[in-house]
C-alpha positions as protocol buffer text, in pm:
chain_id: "A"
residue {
  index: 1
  type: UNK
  ca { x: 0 y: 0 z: 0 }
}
residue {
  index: 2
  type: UNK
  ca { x: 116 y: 319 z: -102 }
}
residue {
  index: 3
  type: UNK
  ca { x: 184 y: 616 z: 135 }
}
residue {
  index: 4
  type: UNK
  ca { x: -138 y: 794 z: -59 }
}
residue {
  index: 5
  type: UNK
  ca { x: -327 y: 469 z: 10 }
}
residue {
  index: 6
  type: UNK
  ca { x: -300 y: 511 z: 365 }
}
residue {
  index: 7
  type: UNK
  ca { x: -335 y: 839 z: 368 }
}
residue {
  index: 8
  type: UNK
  ca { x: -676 y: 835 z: 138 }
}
residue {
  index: 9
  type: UNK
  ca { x: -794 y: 516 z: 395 }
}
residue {
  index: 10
  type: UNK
  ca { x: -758 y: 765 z: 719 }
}
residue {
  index: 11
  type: UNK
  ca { x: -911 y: 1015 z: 542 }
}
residue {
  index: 12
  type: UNK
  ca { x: -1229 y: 828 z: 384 }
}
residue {
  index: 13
  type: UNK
  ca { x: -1430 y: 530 z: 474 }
}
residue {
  index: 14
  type: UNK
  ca { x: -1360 y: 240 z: 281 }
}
residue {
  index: 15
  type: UNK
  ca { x: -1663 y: 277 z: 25 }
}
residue {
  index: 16
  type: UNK
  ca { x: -1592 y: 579 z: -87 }
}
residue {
  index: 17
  type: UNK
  ca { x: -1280 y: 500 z: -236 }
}
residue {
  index: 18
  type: UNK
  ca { x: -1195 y: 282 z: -536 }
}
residue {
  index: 19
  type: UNK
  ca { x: -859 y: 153 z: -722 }
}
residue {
  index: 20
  type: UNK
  ca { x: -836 y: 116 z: -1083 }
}
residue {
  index: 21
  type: UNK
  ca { x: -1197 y: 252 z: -1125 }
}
residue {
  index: 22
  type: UNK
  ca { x: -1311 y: 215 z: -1525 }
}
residue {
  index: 23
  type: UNK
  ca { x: -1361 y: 588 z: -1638 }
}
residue {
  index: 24
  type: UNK
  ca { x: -1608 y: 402 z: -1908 }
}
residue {
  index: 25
  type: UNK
  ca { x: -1859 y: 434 z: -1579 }
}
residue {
  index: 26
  type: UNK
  ca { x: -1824 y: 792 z: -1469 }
}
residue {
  index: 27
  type: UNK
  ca { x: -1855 y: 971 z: -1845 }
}
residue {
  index: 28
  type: UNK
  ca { x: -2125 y: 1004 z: -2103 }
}
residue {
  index: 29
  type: UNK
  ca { x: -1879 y: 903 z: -2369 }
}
residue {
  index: 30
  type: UNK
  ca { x: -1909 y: 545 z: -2197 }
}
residue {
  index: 31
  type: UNK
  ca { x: -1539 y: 542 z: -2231 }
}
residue {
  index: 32
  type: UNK
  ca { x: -1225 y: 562 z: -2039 }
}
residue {
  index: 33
  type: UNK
  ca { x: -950 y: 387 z: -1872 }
}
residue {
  index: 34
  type: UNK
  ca { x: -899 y: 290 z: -1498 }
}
residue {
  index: 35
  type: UNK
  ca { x: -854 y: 599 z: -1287 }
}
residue {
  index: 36
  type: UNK
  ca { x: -537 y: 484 z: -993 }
}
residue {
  index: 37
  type: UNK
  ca { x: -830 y: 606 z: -738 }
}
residue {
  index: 38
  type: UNK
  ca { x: -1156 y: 718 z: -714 }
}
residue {
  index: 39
  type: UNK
  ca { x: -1278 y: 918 z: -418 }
}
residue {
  index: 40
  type: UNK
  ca { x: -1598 y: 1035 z: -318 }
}
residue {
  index: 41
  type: UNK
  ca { x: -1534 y: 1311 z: -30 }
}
residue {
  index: 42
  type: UNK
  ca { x: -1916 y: 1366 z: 135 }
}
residue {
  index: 43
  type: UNK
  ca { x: -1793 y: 1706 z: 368 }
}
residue {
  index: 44
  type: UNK
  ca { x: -1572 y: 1997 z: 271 }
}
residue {
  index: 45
  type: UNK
  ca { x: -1290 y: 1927 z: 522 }
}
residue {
  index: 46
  type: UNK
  ca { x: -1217 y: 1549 z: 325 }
}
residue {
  index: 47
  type: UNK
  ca { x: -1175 y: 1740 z: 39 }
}
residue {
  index: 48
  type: UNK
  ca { x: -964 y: 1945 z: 184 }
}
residue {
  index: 49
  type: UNK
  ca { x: -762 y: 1674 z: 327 }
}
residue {
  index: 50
  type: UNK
  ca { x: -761 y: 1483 z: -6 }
}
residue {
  index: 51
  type: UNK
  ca { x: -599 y: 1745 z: -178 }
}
residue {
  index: 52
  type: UNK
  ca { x: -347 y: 1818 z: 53 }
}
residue {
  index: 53
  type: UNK
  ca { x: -241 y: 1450 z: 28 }
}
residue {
  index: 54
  type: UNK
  ca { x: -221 y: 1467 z: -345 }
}
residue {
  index: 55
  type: UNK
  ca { x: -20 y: 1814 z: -345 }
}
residue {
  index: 56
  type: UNK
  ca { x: 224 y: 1688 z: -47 }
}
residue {
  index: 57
  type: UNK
  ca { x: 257 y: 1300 z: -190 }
}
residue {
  index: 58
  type: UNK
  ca { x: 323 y: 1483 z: -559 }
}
residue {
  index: 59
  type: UNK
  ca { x: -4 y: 1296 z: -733 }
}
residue {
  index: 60
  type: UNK
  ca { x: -197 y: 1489 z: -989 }
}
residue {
  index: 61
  type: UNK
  ca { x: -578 y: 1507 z: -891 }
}
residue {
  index: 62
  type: UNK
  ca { x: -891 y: 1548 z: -1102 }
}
residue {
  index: 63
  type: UNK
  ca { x: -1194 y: 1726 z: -1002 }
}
residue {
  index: 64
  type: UNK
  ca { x: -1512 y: 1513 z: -1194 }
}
residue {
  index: 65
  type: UNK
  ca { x: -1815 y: 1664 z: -1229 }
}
residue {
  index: 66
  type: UNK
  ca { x: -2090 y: 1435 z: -1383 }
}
residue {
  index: 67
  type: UNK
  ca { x: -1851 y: 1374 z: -1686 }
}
residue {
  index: 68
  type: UNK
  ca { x: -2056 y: 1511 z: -1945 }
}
residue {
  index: 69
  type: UNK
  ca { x: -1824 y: 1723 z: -2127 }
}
residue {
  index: 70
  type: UNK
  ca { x: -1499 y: 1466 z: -2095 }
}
residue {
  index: 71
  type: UNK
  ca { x: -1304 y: 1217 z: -2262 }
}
residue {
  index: 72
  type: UNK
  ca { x: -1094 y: 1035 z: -2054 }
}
residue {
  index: 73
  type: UNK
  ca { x: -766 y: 852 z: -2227 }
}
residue {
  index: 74
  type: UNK
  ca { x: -828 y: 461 z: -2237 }
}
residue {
  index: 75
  type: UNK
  ca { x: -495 y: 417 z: -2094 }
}
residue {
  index: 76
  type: UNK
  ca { x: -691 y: 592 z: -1807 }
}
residue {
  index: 77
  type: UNK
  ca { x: -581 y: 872 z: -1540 }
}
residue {
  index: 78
  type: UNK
  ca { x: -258 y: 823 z: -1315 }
}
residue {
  index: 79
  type: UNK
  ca { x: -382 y: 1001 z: -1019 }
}
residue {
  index: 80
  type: UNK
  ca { x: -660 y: 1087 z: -807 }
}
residue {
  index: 81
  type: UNK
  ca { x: -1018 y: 1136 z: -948 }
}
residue {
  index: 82
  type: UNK
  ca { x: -1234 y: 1330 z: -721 }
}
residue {
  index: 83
  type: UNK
  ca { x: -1598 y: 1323 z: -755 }
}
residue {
  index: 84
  type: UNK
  ca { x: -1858 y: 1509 z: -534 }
}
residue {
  index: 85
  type: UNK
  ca { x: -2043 y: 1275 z: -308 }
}
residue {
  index: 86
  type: UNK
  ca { x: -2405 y: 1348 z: -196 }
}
residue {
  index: 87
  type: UNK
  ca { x: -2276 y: 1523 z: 53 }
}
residue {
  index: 88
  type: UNK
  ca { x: -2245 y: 1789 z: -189 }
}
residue {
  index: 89
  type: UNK
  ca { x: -2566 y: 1756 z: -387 }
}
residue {
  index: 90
  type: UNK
  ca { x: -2770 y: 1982 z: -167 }
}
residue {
  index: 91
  type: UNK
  ca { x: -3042 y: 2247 z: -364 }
}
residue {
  index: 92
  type: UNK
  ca { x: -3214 y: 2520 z: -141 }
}
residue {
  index: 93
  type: UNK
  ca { x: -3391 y: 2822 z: -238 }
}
residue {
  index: 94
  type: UNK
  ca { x: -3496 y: 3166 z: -86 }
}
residue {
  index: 95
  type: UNK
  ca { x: -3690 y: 3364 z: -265 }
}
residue {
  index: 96
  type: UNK
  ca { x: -3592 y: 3479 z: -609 }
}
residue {
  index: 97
  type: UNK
  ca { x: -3265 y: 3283 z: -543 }
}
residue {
  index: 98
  type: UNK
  ca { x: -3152 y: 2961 z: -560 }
}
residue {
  index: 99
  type: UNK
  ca { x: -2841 y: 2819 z: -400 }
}
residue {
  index: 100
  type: UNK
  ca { x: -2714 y: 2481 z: -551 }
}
residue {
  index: 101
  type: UNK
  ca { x: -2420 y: 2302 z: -428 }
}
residue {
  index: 102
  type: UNK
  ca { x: -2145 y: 2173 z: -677 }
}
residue {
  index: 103
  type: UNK
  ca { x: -2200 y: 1797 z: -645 }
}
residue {
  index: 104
  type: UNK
  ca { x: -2577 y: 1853 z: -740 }
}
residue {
  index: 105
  type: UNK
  ca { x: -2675 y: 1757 z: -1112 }
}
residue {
  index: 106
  type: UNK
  ca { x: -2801 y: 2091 z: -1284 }
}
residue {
  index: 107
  type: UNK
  ca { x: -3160 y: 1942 z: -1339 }
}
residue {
  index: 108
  type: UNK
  ca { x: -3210 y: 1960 z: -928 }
}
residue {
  index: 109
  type: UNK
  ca { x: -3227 y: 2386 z: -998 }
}
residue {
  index: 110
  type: UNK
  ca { x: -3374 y: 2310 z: -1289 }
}
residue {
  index: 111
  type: UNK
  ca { x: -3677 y: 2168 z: -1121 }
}
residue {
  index: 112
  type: UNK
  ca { x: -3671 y: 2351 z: -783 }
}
residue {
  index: 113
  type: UNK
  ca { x: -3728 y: 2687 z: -1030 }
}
residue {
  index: 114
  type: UNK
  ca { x: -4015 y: 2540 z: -1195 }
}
residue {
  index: 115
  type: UNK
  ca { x: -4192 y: 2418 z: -845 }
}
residue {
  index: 116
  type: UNK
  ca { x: -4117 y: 2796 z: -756 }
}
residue {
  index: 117
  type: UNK
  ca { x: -4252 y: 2925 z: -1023 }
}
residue {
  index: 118
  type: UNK
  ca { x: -3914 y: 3102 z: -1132 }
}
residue {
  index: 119
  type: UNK
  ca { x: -3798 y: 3186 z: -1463 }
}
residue {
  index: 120
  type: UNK
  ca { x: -3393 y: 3161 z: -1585 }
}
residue {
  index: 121
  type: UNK
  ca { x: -3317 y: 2812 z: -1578 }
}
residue {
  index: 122
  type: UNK
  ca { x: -3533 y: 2705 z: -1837 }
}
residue {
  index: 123
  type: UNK
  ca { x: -3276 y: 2645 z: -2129 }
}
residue {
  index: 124
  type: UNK
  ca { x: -3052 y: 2430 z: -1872 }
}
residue {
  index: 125
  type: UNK
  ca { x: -3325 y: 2126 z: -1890 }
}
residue {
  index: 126
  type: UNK
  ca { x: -3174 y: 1859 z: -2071 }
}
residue {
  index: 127
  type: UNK
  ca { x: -2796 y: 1979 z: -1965 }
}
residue {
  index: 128
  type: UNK
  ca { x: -2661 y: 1655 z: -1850 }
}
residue {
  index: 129
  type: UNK
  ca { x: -2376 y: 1819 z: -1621 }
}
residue {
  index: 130
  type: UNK
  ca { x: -2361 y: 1904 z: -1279 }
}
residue {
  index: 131
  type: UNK
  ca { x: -2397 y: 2286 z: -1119 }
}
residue {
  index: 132
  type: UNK
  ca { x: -2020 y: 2264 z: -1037 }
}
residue {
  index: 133
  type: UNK
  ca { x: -1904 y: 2109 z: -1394 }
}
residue {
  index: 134
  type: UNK
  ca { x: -2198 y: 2382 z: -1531 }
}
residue {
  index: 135
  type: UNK
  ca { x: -2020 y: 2713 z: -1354 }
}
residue {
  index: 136
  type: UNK
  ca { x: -1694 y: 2645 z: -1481 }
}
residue {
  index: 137
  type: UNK
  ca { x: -1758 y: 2603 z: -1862 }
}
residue {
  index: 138
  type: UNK
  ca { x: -2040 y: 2847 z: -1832 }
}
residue {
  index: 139
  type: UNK
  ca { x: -2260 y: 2595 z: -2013 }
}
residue {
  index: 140
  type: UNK
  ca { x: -2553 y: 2722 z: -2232 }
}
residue {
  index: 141
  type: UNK
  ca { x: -2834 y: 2599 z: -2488 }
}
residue {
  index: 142
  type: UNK
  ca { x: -3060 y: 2783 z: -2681 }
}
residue {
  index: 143
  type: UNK
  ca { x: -2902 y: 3084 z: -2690 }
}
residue {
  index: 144
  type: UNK
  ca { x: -2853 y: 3119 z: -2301 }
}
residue {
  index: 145
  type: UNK
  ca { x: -2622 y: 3039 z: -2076 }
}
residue {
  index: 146
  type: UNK
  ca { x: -2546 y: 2985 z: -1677 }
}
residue {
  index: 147
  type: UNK
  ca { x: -2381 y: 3373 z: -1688 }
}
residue {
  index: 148
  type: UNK
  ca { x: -2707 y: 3523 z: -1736 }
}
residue {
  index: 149
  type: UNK
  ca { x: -2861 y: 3368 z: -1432 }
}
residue {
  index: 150
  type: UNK
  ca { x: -2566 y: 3303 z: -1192 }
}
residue {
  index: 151
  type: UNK
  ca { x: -2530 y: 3570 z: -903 }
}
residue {
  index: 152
  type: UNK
  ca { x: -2211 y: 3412 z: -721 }
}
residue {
  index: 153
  type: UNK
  ca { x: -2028 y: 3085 z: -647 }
}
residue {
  index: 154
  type: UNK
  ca { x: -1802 y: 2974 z: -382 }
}
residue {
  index: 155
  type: UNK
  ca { x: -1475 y: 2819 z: -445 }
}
residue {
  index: 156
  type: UNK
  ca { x: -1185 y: 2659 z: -283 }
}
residue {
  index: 157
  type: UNK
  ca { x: -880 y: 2773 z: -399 }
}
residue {
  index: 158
  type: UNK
  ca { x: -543 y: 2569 z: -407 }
}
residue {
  index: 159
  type: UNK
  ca { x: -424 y: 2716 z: -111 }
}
residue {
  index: 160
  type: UNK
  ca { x: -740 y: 2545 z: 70 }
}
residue {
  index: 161
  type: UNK
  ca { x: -932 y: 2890 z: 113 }
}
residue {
  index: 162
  type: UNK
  ca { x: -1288 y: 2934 z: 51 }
}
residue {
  index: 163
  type: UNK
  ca { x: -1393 y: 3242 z: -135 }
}
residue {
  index: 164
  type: UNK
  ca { x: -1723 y: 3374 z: -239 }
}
residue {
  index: 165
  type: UNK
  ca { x: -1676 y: 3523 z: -582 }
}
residue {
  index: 166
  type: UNK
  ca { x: -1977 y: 3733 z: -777 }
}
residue {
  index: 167
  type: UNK
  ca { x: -2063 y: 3633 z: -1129 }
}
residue {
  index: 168
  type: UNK
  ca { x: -1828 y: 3927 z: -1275 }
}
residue {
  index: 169
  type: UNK
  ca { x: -1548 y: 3779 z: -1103 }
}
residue {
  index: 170
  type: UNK
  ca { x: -1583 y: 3474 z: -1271 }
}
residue {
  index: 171
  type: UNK
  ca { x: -1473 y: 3604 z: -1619 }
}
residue {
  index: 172
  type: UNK
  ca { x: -1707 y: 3353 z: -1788 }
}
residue {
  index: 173
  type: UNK
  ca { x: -1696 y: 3352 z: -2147 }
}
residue {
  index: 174
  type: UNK
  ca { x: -1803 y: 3144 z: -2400 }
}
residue {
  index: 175
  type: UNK
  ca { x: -1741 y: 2790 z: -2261 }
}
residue {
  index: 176
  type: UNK
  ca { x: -1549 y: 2918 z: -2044 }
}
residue {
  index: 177
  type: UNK
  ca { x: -1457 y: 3077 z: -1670 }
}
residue {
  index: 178
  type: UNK
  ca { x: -1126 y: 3189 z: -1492 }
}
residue {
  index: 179
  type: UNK
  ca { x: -1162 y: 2838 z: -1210 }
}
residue {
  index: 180
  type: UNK
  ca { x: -972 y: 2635 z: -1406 }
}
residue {
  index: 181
  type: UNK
  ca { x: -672 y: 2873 z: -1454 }
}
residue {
  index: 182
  type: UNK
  ca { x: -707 y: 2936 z: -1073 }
}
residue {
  index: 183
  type: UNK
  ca { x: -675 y: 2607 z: -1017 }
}
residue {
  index: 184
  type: UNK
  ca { x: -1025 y: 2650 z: -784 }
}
residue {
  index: 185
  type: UNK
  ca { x: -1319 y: 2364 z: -720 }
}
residue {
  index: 186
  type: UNK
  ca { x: -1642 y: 2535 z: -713 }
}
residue {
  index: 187
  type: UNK
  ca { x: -1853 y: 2467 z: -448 }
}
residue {
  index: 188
  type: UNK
  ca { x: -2129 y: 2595 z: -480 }
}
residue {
  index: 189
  type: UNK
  ca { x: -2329 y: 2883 z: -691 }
}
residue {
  index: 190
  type: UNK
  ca { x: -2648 y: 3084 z: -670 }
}
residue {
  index: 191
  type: UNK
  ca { x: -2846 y: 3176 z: -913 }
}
residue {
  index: 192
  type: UNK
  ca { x: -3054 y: 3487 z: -935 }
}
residue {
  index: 193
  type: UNK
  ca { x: -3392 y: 3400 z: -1118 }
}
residue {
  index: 194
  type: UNK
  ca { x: -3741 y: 3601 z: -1172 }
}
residue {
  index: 195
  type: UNK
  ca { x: -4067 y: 3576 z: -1047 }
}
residue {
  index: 196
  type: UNK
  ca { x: -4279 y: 3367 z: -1354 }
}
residue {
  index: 197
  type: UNK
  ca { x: -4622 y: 3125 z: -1442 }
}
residue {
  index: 198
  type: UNK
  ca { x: -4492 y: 2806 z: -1389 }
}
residue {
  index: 199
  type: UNK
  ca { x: -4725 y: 2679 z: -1675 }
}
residue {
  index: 200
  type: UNK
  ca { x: -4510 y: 2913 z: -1918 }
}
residue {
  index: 201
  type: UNK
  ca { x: -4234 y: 2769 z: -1748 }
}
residue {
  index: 202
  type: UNK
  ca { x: -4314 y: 2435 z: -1772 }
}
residue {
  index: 203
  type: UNK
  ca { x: -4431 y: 2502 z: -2159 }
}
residue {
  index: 204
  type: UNK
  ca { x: -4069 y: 2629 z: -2223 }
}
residue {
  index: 205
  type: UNK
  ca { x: -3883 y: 2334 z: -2059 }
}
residue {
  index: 206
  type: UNK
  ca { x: -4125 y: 2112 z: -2271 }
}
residue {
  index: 207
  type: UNK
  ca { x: -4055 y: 2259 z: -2606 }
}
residue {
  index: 208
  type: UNK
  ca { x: -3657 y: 2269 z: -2571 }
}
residue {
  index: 209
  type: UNK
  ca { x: -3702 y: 1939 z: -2432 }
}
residue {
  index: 210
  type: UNK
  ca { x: -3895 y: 1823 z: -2777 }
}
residue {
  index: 211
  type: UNK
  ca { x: -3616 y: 1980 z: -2963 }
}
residue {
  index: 212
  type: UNK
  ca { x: -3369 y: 1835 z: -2784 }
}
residue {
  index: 213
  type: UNK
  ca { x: -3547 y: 1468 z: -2869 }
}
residue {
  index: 214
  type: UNK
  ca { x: -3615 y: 1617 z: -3246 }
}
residue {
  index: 215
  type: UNK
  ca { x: -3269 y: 1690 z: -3355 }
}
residue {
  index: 216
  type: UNK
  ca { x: -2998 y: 1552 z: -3114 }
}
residue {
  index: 217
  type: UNK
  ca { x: -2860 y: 1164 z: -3121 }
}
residue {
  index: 218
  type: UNK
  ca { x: -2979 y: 1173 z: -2736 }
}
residue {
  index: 219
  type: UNK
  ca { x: -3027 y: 740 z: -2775 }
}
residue {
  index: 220
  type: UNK
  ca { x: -2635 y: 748 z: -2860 }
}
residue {
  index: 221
  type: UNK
  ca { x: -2344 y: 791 z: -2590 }
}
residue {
  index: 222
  type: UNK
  ca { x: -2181 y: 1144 z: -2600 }
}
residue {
  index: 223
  type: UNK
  ca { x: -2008 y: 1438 z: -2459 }
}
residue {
  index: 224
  type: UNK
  ca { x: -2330 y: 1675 z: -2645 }
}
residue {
  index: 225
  type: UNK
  ca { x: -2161 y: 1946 z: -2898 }
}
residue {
  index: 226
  type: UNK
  ca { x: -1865 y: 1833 z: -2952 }
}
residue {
  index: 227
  type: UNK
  ca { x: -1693 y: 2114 z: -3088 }
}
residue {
  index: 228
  type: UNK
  ca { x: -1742 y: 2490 z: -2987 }
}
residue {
  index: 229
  type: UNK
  ca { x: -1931 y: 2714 z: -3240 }
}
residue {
  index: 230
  type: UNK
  ca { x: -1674 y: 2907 z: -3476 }
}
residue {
  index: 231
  type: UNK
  ca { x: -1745 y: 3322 z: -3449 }
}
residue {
  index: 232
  type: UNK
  ca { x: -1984 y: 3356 z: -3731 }
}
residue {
  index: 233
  type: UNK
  ca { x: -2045 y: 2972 z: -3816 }
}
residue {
  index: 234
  type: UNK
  ca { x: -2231 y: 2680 z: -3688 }
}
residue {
  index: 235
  type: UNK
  ca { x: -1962 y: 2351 z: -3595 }
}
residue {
  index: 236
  type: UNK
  ca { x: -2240 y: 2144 z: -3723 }
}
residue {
  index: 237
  type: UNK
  ca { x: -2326 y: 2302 z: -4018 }
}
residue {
  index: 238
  type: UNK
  ca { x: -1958 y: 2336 z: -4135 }
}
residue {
  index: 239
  type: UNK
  ca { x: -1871 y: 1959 z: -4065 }
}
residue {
  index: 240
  type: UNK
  ca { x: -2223 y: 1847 z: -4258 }
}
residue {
  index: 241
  type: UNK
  ca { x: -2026 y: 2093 z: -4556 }
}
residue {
  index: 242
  type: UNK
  ca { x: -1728 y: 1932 z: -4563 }
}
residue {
  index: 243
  type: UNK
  ca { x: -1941 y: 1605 z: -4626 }
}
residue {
  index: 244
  type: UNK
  ca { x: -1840 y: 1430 z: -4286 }
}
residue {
  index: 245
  type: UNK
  ca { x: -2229 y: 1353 z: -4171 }
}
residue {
  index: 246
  type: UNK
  ca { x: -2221 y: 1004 z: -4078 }
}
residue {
  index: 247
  type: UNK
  ca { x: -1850 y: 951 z: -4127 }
}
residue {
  index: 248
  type: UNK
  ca { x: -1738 y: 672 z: -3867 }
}
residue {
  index: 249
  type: UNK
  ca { x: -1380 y: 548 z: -3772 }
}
residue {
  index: 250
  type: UNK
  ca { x: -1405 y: 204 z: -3512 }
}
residue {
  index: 251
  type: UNK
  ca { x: -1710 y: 223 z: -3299 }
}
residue {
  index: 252
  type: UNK
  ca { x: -1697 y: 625 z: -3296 }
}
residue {
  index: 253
  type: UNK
  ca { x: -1910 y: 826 z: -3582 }
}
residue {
  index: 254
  type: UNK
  ca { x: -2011 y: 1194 z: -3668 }
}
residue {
  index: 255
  type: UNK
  ca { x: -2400 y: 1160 z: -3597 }
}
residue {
  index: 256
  type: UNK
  ca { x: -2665 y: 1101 z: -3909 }
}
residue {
  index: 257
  type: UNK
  ca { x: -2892 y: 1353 z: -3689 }
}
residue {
  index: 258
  type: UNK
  ca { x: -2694 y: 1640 z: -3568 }
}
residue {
  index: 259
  type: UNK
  ca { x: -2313 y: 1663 z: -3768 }
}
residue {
  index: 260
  type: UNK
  ca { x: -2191 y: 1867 z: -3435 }
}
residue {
  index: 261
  type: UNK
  ca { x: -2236 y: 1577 z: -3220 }
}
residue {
  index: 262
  type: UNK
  ca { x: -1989 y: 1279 z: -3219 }
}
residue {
  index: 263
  type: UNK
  ca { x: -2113 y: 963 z: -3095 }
}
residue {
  index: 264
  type: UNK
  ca { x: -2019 y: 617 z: -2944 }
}
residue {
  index: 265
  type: UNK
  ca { x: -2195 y: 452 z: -3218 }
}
residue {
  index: 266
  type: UNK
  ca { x: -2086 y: 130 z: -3155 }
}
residue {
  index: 267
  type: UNK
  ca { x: -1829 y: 8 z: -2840 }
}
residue {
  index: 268
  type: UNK
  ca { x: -1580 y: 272 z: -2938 }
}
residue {
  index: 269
  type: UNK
  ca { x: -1315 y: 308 z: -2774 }
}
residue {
  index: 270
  type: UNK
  ca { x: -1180 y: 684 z: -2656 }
}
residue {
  index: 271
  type: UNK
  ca { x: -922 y: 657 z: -2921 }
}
residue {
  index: 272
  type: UNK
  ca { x: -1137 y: 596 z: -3218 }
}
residue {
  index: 273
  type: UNK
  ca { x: -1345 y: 925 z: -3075 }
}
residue {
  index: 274
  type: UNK
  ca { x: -995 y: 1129 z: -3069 }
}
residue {
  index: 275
  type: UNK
  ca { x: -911 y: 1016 z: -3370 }
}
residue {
  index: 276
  type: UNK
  ca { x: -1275 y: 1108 z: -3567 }
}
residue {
  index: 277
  type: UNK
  ca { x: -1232 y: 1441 z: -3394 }
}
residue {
  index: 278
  type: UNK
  ca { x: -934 y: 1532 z: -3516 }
}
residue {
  index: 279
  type: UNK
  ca { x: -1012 y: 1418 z: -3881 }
}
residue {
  index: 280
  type: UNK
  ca { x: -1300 y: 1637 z: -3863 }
}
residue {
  index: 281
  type: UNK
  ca { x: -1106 y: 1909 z: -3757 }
}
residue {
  index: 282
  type: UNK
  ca { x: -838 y: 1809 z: -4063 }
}
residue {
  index: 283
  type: UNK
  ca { x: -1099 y: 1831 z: -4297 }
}
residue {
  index: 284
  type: UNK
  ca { x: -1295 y: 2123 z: -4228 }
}
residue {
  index: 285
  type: UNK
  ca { x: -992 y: 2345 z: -4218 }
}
residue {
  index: 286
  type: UNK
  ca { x: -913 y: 2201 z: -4524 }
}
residue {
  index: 287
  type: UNK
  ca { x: -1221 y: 2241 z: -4660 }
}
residue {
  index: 288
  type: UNK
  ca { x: -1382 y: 2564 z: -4519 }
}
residue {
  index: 289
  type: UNK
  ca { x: -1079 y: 2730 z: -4362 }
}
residue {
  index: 290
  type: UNK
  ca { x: -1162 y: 2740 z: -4020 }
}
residue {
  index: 291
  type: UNK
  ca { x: -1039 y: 2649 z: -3724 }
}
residue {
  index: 292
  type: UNK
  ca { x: -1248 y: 2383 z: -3459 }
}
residue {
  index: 293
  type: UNK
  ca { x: -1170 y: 2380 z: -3138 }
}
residue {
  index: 294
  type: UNK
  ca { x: -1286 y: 2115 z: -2873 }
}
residue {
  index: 295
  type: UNK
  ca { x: -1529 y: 2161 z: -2622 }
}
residue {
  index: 296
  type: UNK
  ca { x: -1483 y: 1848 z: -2511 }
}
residue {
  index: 297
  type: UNK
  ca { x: -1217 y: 1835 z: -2219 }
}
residue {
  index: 298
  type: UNK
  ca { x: -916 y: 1559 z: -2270 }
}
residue {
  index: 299
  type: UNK
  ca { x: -743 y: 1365 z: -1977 }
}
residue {
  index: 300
  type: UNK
  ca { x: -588 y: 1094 z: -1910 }
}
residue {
  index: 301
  type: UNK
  ca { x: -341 y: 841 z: -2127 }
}
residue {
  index: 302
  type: UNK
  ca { x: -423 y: 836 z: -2530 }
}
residue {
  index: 303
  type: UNK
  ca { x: -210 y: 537 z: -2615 }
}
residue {
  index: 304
  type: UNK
  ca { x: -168 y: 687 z: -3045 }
}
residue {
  index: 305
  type: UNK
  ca { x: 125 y: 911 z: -3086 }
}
residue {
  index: 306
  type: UNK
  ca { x: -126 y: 970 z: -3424 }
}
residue {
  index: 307
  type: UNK
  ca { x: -371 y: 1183 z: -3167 }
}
């Protein structure tokens, strides 16, 4: 047993830590190599701890949200994977706000608003991610997006403080947010919404719903939009152009329904998924002259010097 072992086994109790977890059962991709450990910390001070053990044995650490938006090597991740226990799931509200901790998944807002009758979060049903995961990409649909409605969030930073930061201090962006240069875990985040009918509500969350069914691959495992929209273009639209729709290599292909989305088709592995994506980027900067960039996040081992 390594000194990180023991460490990790005074910290947790014995269930919430696993060795050589399979990443394949943590990620929407349904792929992914054994993690070295798996923790689920269920109070603030175990994370805490956890980290400190990682920075102070020298073992690189991973903070998982609901793995939505990840592709994780198949050689897997030599370190620590950290994911939120329930501990960490908890959704209040008071009044027009309401406060959402990290570990929650975003449809737990998502449905307190509608009970309360409040209006924001209405584009963020269907978002498979969780609040935590949500806040630091600044994920959106439907021409919103989580800056629009989020007041504040509460981070620990790397030197184990916790600091409430306002929305403005986040410096989210498109896909983006300054947490992960800060190398900060978000805690939790509150989100200012507006008094509404919860039948209009509802009706909204119904019709992006249907038109999430109507035109995404949503039977197929995937990490969503695969690619982040180009200033002035559509990622889907440009790879359907370049004449990629449907285009497959192994088990991973570009989806028949929505070109944007890449798909596990058929027990791909995260290598064949790698290696579609960056054919698709070849191609359509071949082809149209511009530039794709990921949204998907990459970590882990990717055994292919090709990728």
């Amino acid at each position: 047993m390594s000194s990180l072992d023991e460490r990790l086994y005074r910290i947790l109790k014995p269930e919430q830590i696993r060795i050589k977890e399979p990443m394949s059962r943590h990620t929407t991709f349904r792929t992914g190599g054994p993690a070295d450990w798996y923790v689920e910390p269920e109070q603030l001070n175990e994370l805490k701890d956890i980290l400190t053990a990682c920075r102070e044995e020298n073992v690189p650490y991973y903070i998982l949200g609901n793995g939505s938006n990840l592709l994780v090597g198949d050689g897997g991740y030599r370190g620590v994977m950290i994911a939120l226990g329930p501990g960490f799931a908890e959704v209040g509200a008071d009044g027009c706000r309401i406060r959402a901790r990290a570990g929650a998944l975003l449809a737990a807002p998502v449905k307190l608003a509608l009970e309360r009758g409040l209006t924001g979060l209405e584009f963020a049903a269907g978002i498979p991610g969780s609040v935590g995961g949500a806040v630091v990409m600044n994920a959106g649909a439907y021409g919103s997006e989580i800056s629009r409605v989020l007041k504040s969030a509460t981070l620990l930073t790397q030197e184990g403080e916790v600091r409430d930061l306002s929305a403005s201090d986040l410096e989210l962006g498109y896909r983006t947010s300054c947490v992960p240069g800060m190398n900060a875990i978000v805690l939790e985040a509150v989100f200012e919404l507006e008094e509404s009918d919860p039948v209009q509500i509802r009706a909204r969350m119904d019709e992006l719903t249907a038109r999430r069914r109507e035109k995404q691959p949503l039977q197929f495992a995937s990490a969503g939009s695969t690619f982040k929209r180009p200033p002035g273009y559509f990622a889907g639209r440009l790879i359907e152009e370049s004449g990629l729709k449907g285009f497959s290599i192994g088990g991973a292909q570009v989806s028949e329904k929505h070109s944007g989305f890449i798909i596990n088709r058929h027990q791909a592995t995260s290598a064949d998924i790698l290696q579609l994506c960056r054919e698709v980027q070849r191609r359509v900067r071949e082809k149209q002259g511009v530039e794709l960039e990921l949204e998907v996040r990459l970590v882990g081992e990717f055994y292919s010097e090709r990728l």
